[in-house]
C-alpha positions in Angstrom: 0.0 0.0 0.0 2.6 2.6 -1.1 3.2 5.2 -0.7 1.5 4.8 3.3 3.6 1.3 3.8 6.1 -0.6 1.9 7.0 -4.4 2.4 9.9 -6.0 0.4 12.1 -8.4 0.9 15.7 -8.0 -0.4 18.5 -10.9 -0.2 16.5 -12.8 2.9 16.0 -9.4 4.6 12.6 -7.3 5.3 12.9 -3.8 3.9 10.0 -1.5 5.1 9.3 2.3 3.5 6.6 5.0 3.1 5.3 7.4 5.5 4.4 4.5 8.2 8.1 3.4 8.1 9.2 6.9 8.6 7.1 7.7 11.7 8.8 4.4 13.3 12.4 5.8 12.2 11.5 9.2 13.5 10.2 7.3 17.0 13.5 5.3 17.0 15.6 8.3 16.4 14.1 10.8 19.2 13.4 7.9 22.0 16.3 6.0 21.3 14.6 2.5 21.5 15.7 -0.7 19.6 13.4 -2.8 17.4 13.1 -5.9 15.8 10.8 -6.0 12.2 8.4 -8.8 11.7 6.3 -9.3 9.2 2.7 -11.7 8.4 2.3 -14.1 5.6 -1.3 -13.5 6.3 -3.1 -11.3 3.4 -5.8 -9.8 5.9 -5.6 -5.9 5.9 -7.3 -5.5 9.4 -9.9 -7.7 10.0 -10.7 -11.0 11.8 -10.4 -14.8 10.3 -13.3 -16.6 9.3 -12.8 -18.6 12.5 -13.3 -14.9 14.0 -9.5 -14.3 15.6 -8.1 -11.6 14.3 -5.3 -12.3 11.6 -2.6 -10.3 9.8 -0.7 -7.4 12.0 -3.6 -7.1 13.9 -3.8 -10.8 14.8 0.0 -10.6 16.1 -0.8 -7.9 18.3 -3.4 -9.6 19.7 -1.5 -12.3 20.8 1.5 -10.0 22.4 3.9 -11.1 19.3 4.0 -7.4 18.9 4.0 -4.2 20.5 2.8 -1.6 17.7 1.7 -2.2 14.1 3.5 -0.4 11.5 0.7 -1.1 9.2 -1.8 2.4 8.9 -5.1 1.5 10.5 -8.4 3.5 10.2 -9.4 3.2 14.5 -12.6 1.7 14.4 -15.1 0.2 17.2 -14.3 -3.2 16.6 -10.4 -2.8 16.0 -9.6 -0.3 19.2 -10.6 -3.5 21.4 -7.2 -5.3 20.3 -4.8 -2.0 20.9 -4.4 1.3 21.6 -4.6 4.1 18.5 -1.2 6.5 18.4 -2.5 10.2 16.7 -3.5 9.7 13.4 -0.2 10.5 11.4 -2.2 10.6 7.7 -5.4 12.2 7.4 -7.5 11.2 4.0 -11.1 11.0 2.4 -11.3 8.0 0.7 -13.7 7.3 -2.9 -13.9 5.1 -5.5 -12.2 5.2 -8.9 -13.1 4.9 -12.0 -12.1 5.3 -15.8 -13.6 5.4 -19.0 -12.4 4.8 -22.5 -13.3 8.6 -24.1 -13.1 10.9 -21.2 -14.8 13.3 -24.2 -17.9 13.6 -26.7 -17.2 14.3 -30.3 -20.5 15.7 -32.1 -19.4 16.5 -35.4 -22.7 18.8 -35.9 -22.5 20.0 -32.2 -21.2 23.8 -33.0 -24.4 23.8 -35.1 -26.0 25.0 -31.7 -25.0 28.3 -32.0 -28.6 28.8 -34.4 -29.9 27.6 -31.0 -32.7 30.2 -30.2 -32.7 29.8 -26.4 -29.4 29.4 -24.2 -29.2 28.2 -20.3 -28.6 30.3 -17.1 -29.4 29.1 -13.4 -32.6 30.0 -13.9 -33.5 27.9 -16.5 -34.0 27.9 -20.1 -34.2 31.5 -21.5 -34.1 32.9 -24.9 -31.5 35.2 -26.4 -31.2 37.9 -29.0 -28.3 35.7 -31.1 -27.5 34.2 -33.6 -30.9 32.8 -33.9 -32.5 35.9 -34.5 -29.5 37.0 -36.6 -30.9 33.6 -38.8 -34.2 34.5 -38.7 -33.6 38.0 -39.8 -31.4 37.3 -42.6 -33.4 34.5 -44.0 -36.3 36.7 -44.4 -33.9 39.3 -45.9 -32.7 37.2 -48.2 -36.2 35.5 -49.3 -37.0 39.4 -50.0 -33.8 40.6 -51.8 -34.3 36.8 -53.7 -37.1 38.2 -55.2 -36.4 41.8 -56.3 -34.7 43.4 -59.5 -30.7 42.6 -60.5 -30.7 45.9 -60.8 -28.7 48.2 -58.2 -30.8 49.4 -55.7 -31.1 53.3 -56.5 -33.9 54.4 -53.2 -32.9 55.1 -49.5 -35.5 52.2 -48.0 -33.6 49.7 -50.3 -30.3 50.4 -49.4 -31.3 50.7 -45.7 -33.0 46.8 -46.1 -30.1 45.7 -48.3 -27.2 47.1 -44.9 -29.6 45.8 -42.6 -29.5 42.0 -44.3 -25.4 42.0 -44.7 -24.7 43.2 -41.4 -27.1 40.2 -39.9 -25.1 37.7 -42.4 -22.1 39.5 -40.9 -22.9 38.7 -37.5 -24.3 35.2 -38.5 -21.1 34.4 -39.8 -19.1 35.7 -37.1 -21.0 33.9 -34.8 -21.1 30.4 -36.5 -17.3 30.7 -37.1 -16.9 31.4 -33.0 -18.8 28.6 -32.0 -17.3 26.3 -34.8 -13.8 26.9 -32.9 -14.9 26.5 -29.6 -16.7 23.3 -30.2 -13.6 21.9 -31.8 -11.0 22.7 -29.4 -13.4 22.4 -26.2 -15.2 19.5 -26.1 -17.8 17.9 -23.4 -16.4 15.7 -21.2 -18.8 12.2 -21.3 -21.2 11.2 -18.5 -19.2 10.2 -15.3 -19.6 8.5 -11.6 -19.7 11.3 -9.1 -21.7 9.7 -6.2 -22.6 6.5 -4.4 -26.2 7.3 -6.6 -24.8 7.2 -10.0 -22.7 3.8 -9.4 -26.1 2.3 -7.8 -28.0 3.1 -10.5 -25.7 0.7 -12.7 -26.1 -2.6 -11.4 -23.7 -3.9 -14.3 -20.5 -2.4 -13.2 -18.2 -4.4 -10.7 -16.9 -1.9 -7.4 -14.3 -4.0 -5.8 -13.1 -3.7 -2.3 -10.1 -4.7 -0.7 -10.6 -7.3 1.9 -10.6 -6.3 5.7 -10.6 -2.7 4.9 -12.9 0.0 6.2 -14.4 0.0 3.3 -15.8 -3.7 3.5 -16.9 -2.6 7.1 -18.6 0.4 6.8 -20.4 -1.1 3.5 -22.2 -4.1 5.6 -23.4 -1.8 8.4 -24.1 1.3 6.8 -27.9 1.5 6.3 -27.7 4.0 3.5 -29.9 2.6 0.6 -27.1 3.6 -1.9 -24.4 1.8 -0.1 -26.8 -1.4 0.2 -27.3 -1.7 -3.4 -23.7 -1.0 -3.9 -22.7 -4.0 -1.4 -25.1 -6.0 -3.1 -23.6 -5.2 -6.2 -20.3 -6.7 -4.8 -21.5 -9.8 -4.0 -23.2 -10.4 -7.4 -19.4 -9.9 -9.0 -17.8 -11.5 -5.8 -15.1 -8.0 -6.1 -13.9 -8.4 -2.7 -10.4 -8.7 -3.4 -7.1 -8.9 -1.8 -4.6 -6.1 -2.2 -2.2 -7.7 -4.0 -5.1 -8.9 -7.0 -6.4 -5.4 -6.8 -3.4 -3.3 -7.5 -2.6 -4.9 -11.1 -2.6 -3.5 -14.4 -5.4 -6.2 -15.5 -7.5 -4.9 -12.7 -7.1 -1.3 -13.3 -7.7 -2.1 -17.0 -10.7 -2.6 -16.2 -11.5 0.5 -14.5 -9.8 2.5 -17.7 -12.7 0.3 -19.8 -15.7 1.3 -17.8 -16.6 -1.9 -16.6 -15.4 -1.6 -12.6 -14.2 0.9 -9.9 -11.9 0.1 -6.9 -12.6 2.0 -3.1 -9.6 3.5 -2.5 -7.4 6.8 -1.0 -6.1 9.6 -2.9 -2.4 9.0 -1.9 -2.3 5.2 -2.5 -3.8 5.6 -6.2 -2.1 8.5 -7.5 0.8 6.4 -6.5 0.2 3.1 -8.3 -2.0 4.7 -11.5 1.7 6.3 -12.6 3.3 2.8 -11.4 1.2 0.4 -13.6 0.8 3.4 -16.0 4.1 5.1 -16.8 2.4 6.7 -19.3 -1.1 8.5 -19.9 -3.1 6.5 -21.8 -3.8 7.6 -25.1 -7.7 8.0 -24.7 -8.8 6.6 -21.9 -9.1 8.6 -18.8 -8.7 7.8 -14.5 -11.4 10.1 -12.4 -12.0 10.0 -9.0 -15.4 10.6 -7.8 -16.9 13.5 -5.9 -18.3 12.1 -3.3 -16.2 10.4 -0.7 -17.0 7.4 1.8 -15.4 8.6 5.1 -13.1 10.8 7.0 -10.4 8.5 7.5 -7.3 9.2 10.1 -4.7 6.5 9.4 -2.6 5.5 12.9 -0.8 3.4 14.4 -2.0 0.7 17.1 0.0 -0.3 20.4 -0.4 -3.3 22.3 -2.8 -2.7 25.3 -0.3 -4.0 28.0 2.4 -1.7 26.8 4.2 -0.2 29.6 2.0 3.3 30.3 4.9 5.4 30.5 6.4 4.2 26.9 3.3 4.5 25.3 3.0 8.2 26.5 6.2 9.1 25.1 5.1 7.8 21.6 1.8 9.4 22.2 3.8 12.7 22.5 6.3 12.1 19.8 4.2 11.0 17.2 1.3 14.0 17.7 4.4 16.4 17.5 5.2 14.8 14.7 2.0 15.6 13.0 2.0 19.2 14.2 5.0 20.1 13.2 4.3 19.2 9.1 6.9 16.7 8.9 4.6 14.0 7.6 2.9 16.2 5.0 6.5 17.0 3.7 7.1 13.4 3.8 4.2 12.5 1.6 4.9 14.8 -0.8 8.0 14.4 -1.2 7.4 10.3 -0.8 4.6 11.1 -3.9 5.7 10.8 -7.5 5.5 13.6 -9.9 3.4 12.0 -12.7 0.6 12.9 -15.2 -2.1 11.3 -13.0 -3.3 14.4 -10.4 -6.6 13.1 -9.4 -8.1 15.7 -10.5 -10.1 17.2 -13.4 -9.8 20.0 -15.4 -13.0 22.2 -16.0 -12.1 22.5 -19.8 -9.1 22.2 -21.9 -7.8 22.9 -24.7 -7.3 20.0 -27.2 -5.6 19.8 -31.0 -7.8 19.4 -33.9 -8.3 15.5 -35.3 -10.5 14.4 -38.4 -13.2 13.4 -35.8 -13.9 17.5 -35.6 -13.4 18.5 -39.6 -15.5 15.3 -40.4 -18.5 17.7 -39.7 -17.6 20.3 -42.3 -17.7 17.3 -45.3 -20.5 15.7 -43.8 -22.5 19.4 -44.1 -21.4 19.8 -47.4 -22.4 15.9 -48.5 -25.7 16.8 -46.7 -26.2 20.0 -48.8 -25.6 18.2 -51.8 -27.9 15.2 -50.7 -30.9 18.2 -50.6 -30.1 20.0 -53.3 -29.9 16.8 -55.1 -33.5 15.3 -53.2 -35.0 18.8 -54.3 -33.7 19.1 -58.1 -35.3 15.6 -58.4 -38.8 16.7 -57.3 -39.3 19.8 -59.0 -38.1 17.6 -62.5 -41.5 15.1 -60.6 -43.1 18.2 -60.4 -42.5 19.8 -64.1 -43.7 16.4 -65.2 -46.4 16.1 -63.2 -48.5 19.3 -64.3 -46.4 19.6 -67.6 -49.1 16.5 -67.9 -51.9 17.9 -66.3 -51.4 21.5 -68.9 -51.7 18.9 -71.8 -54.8 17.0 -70.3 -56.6 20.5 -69.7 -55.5 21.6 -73.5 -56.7 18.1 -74.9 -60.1 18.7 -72.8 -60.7 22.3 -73.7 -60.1 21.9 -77.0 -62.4 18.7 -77.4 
């Protein structure tokens, strides 16, 4: 769970880093105790056995093979009852995370909304003197100077209609060509997951958790109908995983695709999205959601027969060690530098592809399609009373 813990063994030995391992150097360092690292083979985060002993770190300290857990642990009800929570040394909201494959929409006839005779505020749908008018008006114009002489208008009325109509196709024009340019370099980003509402209301994607987490806890007793549904959904994929099957590029693969989302925090995720992804995909996007599950404080849990005097001192020690910023410098400095951020922009600026000048060709094959449609019918039409002339002649002159 980098960049919070790291586990690796190296020629035989344990080697531990990430913020957790720092706090226990920085305890070592200013209390001048020795230690001795042990680790678990046991792949439970912090939760019990199905026998219902605890197992993994916590299970060790539970059974006095250990006097504090290195691991981070969210202090809950059910966990303070095997040891003591040290001040929280990470503080995080964690969400889900998701992905999907085009992070924008490409209309090729969306800028075609700037003939759009209404436009939305916060107070709803209003209408707007625009371009729409600016249509209106030189349609009608144009239907009028359609129909007059070829030759140059000579009176004061025409030559005021005849301004009024090109300064309208002035500002149509302008207008068209302003919204063509901003519908091709800004586009709208697609239809995303923000809350636990919009993942309940599609039963078909998979949310995995990561065994003995908060997460898995606060899903079974929450009594929120969202969170229900989304346990539910859980147990219909069977997504509760173990870190170490959640945290691969197959997994996350799936999340870029649209089909899953992992329950996760901020600082574990931006750390592994740049590890399994060195670089950004090439249209697929990472999001994290809006809404998030629950304030979490990370710490650190001491065995409850700890001498009282020792386990003031690293009560002390590691709260100062909070309040003085150290651990926030830490993580940032223990966070890669990456093109995953976690967050998104509110627009951008993107280069032009042949998805966005596809729209130009298809207007002009559609012109041609019309003109083509219309040419047809009036030569149906020309026939058609061409016939009925003759059939009036032939009858008249009978």
């Amino acid at each position: 769970m980098r960049p919070i813990l790291g586990v690796d063994r190296v020629n035989g030995q344990v080697k531990f880093d990430g913020i957790a391992w720092y706090v226990i150097q920085c305890l070592q360092q200013a209390l001048r105790f020795s230690y001795v690292l042990q680790t678990t083979d046991e792949q439970l985060w912090s939760s019990r056995r199905p026998t219902g002993e605890w197992g993994g770190p916590l299970g060790m300290l539970e059974r006095n093979e250990s006097d504090i857990t290195a691991h981070p642990v969210i202090p809950t009800a059910d966990r303070i009852t095997v040891g003591t929570p040290l001040p929280p040394y990470l503080y995080s909201g964690p969400r889900f995370f998701a992905g999907t494959p085009n992070p924008y929409m490409t209309s090729v006839f969306g800028y075609l909304m700037s003939f759009d005779l209404e436009v939305s505020t916060p107070q709803g749908r209003q209408p707007r003197m625009g371009s729409g008018p600016a249509v209106a008006s030189a349609v009608i114009m144009n239907s009028s100077a359609a129909g007059g002489s070829v030759r140059p208008v000579r009176d004061v009325i025409g030559r005021i209609v005849i301004s009024v109509w090109w300064l309208s196709a002035l500002v149509l024009m302008n207008s068209f060509q302003g919204t063509m340019k901003a519908s091709m370099s800004v586009k709208t980003p697609t239809e995303r997951m923000e809350t636990f509402q919009d993942l309940a209301d599609r039963p078909h994607i998979k949310p995995i958790l990561i065994r003995g987490t908060t997460f898995e806890h606060q899903f079974k007793v929450s009594k929120e109908p969202a969170l229900r549904a989304i346990l539910a959904m859980v147990r219909k994929h069977k997504s509760i995983m173990l870190a170490s099957e959640a945290f691969t590029r197959k997994t996350f693969e799936e999340l870029l695709s649209g089909r899953a989302i992992l329950f996760m925090e901020d600082t574990v995720m931006k750390r592994y999205i740049p590890t399994l992804f060195p670089e950004k995909p090439k249209t697929a996007e990472f999001y994290a959601s809006k809404q998030r599950t629950i304030s979490a404080q990370f710490s650190m849990l001491m065995r409850k027969g700890l001498d009282p005097r020792i386990a003031g001192l690293l009560h002390v020690r590691c709260r100062w060690l909070h309040e003085s910023g150290l651990l926030d410098k830490k993580r940032r400095d223990l966070q890669p530098h990456s093109w995953f951020n976690g967050r998104q922009a509110a627009s951008s600026v993107h280069d032009l592809n042949i998805d966005d000048m596809v729209a130009l060709f298809y207007m002009a094959l559609l012109g041609l399609v019309v003109a083509t449609v219309v040419f047809f019918l009036e030569i149906v039409a020309y026939k058609f009373f061409e016939k009925t002339d003759r059939s009036q002649r032939r009858a008249t002159s009978s």
